[in-house]
N, C-alpha and C positions, 0 to 999 in steps of 0.2 A: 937320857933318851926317852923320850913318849914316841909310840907307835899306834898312829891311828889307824882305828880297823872298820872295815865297813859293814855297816847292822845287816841285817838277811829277814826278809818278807816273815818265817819263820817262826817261832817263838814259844818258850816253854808254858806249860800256863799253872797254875798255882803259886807256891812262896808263903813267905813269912804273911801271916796276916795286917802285921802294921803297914798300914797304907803310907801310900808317898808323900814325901816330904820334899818342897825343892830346898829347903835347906838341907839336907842328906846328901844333894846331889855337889860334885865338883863342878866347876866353873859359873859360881853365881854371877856372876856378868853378862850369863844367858838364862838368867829366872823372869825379867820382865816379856821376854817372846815366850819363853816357854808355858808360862802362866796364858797368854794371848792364844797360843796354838793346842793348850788343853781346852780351855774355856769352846773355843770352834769347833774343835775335834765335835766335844760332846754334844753340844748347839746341834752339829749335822746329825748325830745319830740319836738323838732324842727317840724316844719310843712314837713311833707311827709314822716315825721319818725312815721306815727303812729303805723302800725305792728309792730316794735320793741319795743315799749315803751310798748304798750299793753300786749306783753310778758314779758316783763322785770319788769315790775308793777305787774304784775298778775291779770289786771283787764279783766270783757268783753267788749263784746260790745257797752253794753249797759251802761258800763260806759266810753266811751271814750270823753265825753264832760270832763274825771277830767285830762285829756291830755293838754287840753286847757287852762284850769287854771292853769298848771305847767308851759307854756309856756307863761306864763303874771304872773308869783311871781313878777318880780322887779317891774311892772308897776300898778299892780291889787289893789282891794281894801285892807283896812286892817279891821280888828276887834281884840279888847280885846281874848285874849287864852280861858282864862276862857268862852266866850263868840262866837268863832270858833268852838271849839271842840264841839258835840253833842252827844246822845246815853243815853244809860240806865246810866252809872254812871252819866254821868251831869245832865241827868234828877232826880238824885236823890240827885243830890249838891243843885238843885235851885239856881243857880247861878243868876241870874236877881234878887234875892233876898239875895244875902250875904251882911254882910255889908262890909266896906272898911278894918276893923278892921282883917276879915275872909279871906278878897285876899288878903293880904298881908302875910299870910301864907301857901298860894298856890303856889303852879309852877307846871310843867307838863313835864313830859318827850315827847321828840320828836325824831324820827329818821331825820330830818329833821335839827332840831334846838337842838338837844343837850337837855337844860333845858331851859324853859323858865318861866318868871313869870306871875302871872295871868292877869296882864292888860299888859302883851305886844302885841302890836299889829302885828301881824303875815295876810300873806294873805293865801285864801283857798290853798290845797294843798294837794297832795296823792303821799304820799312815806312810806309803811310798814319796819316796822323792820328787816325785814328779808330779805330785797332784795339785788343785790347786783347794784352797779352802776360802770358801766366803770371795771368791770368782778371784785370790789372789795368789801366783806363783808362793810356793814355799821360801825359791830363790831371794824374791821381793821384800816378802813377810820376815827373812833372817837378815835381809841387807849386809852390811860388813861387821855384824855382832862375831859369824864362825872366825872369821880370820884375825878379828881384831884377839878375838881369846887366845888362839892358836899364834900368834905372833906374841903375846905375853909369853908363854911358854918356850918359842924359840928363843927368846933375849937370855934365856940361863939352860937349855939344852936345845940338843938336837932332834927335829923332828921329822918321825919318817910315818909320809901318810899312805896310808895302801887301802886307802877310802877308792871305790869305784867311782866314775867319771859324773855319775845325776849326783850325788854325796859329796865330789869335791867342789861339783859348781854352787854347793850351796855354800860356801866359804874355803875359799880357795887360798893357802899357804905357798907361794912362788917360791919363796925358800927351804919348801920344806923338800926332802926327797923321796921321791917318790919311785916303784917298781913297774916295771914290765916284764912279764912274763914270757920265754918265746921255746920252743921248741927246735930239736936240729932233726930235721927230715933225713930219710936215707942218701938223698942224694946232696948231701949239706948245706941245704937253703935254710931259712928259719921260717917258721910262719907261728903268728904272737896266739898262744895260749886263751883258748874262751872258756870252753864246759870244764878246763878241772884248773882253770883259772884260779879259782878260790881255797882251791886243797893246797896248793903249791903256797898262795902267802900264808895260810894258817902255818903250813909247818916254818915258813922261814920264820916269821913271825914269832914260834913258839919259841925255836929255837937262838937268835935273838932276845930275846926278853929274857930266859933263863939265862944269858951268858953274863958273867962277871964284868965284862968289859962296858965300859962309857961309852961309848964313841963320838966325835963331836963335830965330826966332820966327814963330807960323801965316802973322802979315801979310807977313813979307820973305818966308817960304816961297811965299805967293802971288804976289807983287811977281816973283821970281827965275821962277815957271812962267811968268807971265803974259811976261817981257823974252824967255824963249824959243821964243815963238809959242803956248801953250796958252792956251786961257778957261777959267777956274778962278774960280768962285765959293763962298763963304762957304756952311757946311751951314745948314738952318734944326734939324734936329734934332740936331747936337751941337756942340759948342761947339771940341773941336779937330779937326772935320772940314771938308775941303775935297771940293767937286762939281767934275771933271774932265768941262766941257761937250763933247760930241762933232754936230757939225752934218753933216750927209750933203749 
């Protein structure tokens, strides 16, 4: 089982000093884009191009020190993915606490990097899903490289992506299965999970990854949530999705 997760704007910043290597990283089948959309990144944030990048990022002012770090990827620190990325889902993975057994069925979606696995070492870095670079969708610029990798990986496990909606349209897995989120109201309607959206998959996520179990298919994936305390029912609107019930 690989459980893809979704990166978070976020990010730690120091690490190891050995800079990045895309051969370090899993899924060389996305080194040729990833190489294309470091090369841009830096291009945009070149020193005296800060206006532009600022726009083109969508950041403020106040965050234009993440200009800087775009402009030292080749050179800057590295750290573990799982260990970069920060926010409400990682803080609900505990990550400093999974075992080895648990990242190894991790990876993270990136607009950046495509997929990556949980110990690859990646440096800090801020590129949203949504942006566009050198006036071209990210969408565009990864064409079917995400899925095509992601479907290597389903031919010999199952894969469960809890990549948010801008992250899966960058390589979108149909087979793979996927979460929703919902809540049961006092009066017992449901209404689908947003602001602590991301707490609820970290913990299923954690919890999941550390189990023993395989699973290979939607039912045992349900069967393996359900043996470790979640209610998890069957979508009515897709066929490889599961509702992640939340009761207050």
């Amino acid at each position: 089982m690989l459980i893809v997760l979704p990166p978070s704007e976020t990010k730690s910043f120091g690490g190891s000093p050995e800079p990045m290597s895309m051969d370090a990283l899993s899924f060389p089948s996305l080194n040729p884009i990833r190489l294309e959309l470091v090369d841009s990144l830096m291009r945009l944030c070149r020193s005296g191009n800060e206006p532009e990048a600022q726009s083109v990022l969508g950041i403020s002012e106040a965050l234009a020190s993440e200009i800087k770090e775009n402009r030292a990827l080749r050179n800057g620190p590295t750290a573990p993915a799982i260990e970069r990325y920060t926010g409400v889902l990682y803080d609900a993975l505990h990550a400093a606490l999974l075992t080895d057994h648990a990242r190894s069925r991790l990876a993270i979606g990136s607009a950046l990097f495509g997929v990556v696995g949980a110990e690859d070492p990646i440096p800090h870095y801020r590129l949203s899903g949504g942006v566009k670079l050198d006036d071209r969708t990210l969408k565009s610029r990864w064409g079917s490289a995400i899925t095509e990798t992601l479907a290597e990986v389903a031919e010999q496990e199952l894969v469960v992506d809890l990549r948010s909606g801008t992250y899966q349209q960058l390589g979108r897995l149909k087979d793979a299965v996927t979460v929703r989120v919902e809540s049961v109201q006092e009066d017992g309607s449901r209404k689908v999970i947003s602001h602590f959206n991301k707490h609820y998959k970290g913990v299923l996520a954690r919890d999941l990854a550390e189990a023993e179990e395989n699973p290979r298919t939607i039912d045992e994936l349900k069967a393996l949530a359900e043996s470790v305390g979640h209610e998890v029912e069957y979508s009515s609107k897709k066929a490889q999705e599961l509702v992640l019930v939340i009761r207050n």
